[in-house]
C-alpha positions in Angstrom: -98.0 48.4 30.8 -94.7 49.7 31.3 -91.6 48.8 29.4 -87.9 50.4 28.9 -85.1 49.3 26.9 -82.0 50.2 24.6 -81.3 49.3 21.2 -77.5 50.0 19.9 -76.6 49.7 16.2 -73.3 50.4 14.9 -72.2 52.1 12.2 -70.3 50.2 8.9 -68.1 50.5 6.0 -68.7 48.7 3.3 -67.0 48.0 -0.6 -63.5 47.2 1.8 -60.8 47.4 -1.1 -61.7 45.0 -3.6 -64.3 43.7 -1.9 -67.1 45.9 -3.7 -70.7 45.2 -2.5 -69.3 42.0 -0.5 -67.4 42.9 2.3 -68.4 45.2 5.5 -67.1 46.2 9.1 -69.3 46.9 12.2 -67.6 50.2 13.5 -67.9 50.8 16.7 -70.0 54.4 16.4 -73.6 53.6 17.6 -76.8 54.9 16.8 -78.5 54.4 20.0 -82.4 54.0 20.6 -83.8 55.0 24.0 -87.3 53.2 24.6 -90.2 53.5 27.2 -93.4 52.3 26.5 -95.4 53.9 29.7 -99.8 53.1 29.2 -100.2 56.3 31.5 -98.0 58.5 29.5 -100.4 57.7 26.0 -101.8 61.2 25.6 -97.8 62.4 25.1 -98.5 60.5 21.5 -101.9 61.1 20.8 -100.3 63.5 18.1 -99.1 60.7 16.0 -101.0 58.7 14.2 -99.4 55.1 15.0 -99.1 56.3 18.8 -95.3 57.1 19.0 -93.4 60.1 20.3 -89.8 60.8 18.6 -87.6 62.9 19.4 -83.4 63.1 18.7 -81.2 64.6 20.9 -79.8 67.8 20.1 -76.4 66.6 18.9 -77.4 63.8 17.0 -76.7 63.9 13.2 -79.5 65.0 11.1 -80.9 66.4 14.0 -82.8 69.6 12.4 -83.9 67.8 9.2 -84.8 64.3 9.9 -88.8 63.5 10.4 -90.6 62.5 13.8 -93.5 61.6 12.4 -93.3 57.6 12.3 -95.1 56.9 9.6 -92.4 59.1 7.7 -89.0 58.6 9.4 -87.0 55.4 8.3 -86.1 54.0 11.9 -90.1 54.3 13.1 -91.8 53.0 9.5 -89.1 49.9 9.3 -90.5 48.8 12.8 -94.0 49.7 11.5 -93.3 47.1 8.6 -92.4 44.7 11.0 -95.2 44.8 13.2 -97.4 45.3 10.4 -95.9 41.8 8.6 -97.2 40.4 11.9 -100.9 41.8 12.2 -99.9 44.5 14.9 -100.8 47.3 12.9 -99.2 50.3 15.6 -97.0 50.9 18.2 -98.2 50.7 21.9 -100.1 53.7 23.6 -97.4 55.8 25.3 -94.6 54.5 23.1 -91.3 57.2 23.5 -88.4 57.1 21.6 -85.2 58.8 22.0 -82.6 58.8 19.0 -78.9 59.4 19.5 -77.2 59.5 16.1 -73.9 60.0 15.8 -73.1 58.5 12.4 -72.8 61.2 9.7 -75.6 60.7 7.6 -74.4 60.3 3.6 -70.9 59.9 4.0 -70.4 56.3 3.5 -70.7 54.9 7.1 -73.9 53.0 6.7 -76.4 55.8 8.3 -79.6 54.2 6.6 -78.6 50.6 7.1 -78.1 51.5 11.0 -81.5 53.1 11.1 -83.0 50.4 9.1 -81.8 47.9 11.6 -82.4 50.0 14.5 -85.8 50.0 13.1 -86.5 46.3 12.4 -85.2 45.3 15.9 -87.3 47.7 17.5 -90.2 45.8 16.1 -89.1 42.7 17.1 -88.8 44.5 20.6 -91.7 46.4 20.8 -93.9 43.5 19.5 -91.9 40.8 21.6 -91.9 38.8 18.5 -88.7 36.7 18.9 -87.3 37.1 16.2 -83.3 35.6 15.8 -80.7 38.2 14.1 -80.6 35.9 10.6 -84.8 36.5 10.6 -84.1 40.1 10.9 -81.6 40.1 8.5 -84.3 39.5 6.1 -87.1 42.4 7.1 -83.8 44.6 6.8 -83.1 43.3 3.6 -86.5 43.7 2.0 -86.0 47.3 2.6 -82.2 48.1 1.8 -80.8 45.5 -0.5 -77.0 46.2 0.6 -76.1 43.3 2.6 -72.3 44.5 3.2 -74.1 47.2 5.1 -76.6 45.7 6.7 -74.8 42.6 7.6 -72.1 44.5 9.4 -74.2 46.4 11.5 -76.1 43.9 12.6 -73.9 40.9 13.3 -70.5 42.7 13.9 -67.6 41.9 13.2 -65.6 41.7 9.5 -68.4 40.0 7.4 -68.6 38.9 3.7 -72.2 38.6 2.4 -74.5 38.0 -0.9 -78.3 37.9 -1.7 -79.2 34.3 -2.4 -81.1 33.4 -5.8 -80.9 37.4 -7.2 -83.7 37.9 -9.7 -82.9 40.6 -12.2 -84.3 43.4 -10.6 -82.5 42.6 -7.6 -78.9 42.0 -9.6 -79.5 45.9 -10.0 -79.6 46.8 -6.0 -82.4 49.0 -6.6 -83.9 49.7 -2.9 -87.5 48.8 -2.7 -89.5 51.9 -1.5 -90.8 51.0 2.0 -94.4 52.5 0.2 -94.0 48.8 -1.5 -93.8 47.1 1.7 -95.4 49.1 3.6 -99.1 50.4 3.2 -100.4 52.5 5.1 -100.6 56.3 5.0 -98.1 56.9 2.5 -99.0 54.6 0.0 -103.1 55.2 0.1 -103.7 59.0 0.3 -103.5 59.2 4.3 -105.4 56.7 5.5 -104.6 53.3 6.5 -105.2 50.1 4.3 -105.9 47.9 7.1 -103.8 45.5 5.3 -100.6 43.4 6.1 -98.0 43.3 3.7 -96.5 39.6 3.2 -93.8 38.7 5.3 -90.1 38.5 3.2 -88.8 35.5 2.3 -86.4 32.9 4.7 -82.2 33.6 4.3 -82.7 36.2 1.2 -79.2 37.3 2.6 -76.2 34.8 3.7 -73.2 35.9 5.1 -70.0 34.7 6.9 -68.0 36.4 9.7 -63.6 36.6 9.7 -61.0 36.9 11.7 -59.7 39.8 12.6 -56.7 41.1 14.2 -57.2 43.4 17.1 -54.4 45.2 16.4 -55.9 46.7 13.0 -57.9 49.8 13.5 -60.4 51.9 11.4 -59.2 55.3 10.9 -62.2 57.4 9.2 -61.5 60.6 7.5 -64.7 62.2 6.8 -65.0 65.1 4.4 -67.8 67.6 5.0 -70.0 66.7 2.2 -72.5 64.3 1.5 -72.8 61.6 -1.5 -75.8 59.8 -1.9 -75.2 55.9 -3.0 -77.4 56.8 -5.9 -75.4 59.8 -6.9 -72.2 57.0 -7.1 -74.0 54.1 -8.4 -74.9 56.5 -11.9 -70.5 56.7 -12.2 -70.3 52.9 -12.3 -70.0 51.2 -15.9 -72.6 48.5 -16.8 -69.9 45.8 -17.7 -66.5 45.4 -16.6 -63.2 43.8 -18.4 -62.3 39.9 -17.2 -58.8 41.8 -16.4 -60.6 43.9 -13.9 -62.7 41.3 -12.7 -60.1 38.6 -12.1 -57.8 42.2 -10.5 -60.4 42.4 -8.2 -61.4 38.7 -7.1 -57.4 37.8 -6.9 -57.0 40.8 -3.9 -60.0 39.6 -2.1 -59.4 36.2 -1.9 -55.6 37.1 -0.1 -57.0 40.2 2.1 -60.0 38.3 3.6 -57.4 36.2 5.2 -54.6 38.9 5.6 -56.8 41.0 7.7 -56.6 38.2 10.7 -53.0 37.3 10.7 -50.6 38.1 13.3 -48.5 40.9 13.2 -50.6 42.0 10.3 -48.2 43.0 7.0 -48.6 45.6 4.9 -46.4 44.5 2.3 -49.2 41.9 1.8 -53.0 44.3 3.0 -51.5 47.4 1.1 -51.7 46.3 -2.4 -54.5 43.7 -1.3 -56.8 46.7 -0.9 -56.9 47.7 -4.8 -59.4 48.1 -6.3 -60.5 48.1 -10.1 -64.6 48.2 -9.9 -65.9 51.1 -8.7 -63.0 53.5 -6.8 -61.6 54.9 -10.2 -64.9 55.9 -11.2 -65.6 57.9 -8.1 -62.9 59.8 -8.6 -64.9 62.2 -10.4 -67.7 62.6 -7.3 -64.4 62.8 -4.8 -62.0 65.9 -5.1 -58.5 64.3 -4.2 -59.3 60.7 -4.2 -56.8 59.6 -6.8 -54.2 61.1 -5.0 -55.1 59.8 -1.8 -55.5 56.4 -2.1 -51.9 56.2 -4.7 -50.0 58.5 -2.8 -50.2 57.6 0.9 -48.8 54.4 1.6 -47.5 51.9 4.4 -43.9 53.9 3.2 -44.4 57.1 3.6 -46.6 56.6 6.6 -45.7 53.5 8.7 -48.6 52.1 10.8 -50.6 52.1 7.9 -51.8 48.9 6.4 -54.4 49.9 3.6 -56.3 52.4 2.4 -59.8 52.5 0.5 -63.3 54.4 0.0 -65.2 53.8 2.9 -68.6 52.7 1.2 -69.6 55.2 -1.4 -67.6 57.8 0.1 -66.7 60.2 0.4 -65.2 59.4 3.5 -61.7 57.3 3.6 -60.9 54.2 5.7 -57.8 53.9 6.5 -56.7 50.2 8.4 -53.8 50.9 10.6 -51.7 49.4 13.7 -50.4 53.3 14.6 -49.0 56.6 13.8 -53.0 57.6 13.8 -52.7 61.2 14.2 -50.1 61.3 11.2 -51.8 59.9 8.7 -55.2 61.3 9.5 -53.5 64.1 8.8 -51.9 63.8 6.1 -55.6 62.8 4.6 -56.9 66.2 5.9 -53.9 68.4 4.4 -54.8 66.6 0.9 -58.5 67.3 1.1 -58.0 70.4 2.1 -56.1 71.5 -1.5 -59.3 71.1 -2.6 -60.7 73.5 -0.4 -62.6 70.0 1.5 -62.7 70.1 5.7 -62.6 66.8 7.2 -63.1 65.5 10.9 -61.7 62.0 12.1 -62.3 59.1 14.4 -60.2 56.2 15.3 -63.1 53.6 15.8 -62.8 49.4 16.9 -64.5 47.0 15.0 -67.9 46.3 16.4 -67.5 42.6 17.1 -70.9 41.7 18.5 -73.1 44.1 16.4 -76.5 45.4 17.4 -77.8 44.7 21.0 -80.9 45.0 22.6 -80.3 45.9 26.4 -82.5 45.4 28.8 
């Protein structure tokens, strides 16, 4: 048997200005999987114990620290789930993958949710299970529980998305370890179970896709440390004033539908983009934050439309319709008070998502 295809998966931000665990954009960065499945080629992953070789190419993020053994790295054991939901317990004999990552892993572009997808649609490839995108949604979403992330990276485009019927564990977007879904050498001493875990529920997570005018673009500024969502979640209170609340829900109602009008105004996205939830709490995790997202505006740098924590952070999206290079660096000059380097990318919206390519 011999096989070969791509999977692409773009990166996302998430938390867009008020829009805090609700809204997300596909970005058009891609984490890209390279695939052969070549029968002749098995004794290339005799090695690994579920039959696959991994390897990432040299100037892919992570590249010195992430694992190659499948049954350990996140893109390799969320396609092991799938298959396993579906009694195929490894991959194919002479299975090859190449990774090409460049999405900065912890800095609030949606690393993990790409790999999680890139994971659970390699299942669905490698076991030629048919799966639709809204079925995948949900193996994703038993594994990451942030469907602004996920979502975006998988369907494209500007999404808003919730989990349906949220018990109270859930309410808490606690990731379940893939050890819970998962069994096999992780979860029972280093051998297999044999067993299949259950298959997740239909629709956990529901989602719509908006307009959006082409003329907006993503402006990233990405500071050259990481911040796990973890590390920011601990920041956040565990109740919130109505004031805030009704701050918050007033902004997204207006920007969900400000994002696709045409020209686009920043007299209307600018203060739109506020946010009350979880922004001034990060503050703390985020040297210059405050200072960035009061003090450059649509006035002192025209072309701008809004400005926000990308995810949770530390990187900055900026929405603009020009005068890129200017306000990128104008980001840069105030990070760097603070003795923070940054790099930058002008990035499209990802309309279409994740793609399997023949």
């Amino acid at each position: 048997m011999q096989r070969k295809f791509k999977i692409k998966v773009p990166a996302s931000s998430a938390n867009i200005g008020p829009g805090y665990d609700v809204l997300g954009i596909g970005l058009g960065l891609f984490l890209e999987l390279s695939v052969s499945i070549n029968s002749e080629q098995a004794q290339l992953t005799n090695a690994d114990p579920n039959n696959c070789h991994l390897e990432y190419t040299e100037d892919s993020e992570g590249y010195a620290s992430v694992p190659l053994r499948s049954d350990e790295n996140l893109i390799t054991r969320t396609a092991l789930y799938l298959l396993r939901c579906n009694n195929i317990r490894s991959f194919p004999a002479g299975t090859q993958i190449v990774v090409h990552n460049p999405i900065p892993l912890g800095r609030g572009l949606g690393s993990s949710g790409a790999a999680v997808v890139a994971g659970a649609l390699l299942g669905n490839e490698i076991g030629q299970l048919g799966f639709s995108k809204q079925r995948v949604l949900d193996f994703c979403l038993m594994i990451e529980r942030h469907p602004d992330n996920i979502t975006a990276a998988l369907m494209g485009g500007f999404c808003g998305s919730f989990l349906r019927d949220l018990t109270p564990a859930e309410l808490e977007r606690r990731e379940i370890p893939l050890a819970e879904v998962l069994p096999g050498p992780r979860a029972s001493g280093g051998e297999d179970t044999g067993m299949s875990p259950p298959e997740p529920p239909f629709n956990i997570g529901q989602h719509v896709k908006y307009n959006w005018n082409p003329a907006v673009k993503c402006l990233v500024v990405i500071p050259n440390f990481e911040l796990s969502t973890a590390t920011s979640r601990e920041v956040l209170p565990q109740a919130y004033t109505t004031k805030d609340l009704v701050f918050n829900l007033q902004r997204l109602a207006v920007l969900t539908t400000a994002l696709s009008q045409n020209p686009p105004n920043p007299e209307l996205i600018y203060p739109a983009m506020q946010d009350r939830v979880h922004q001034p709490y990060r503050k703390t995790l985020i040297p210059g934050l405050s200072e960035i997202l009061s003090s450059v505006t649509p006035t002192t740098h025209p072309g701008l439309l809004g400005i926000c924590l990308s995810g949770a952070g530390p990187t900055i999206l900026a929405l603009a319709t020009g005068n890129f290079e200017d306000i990128a660096g104008e980001i840069v000059a105030r990070f760097s008070k603070w003795n923070v380097t940054c790099t930058w990318k002008l990035l499209d919206i990802a309309e279409q998502g994740s793609a399997v390519e023949a």
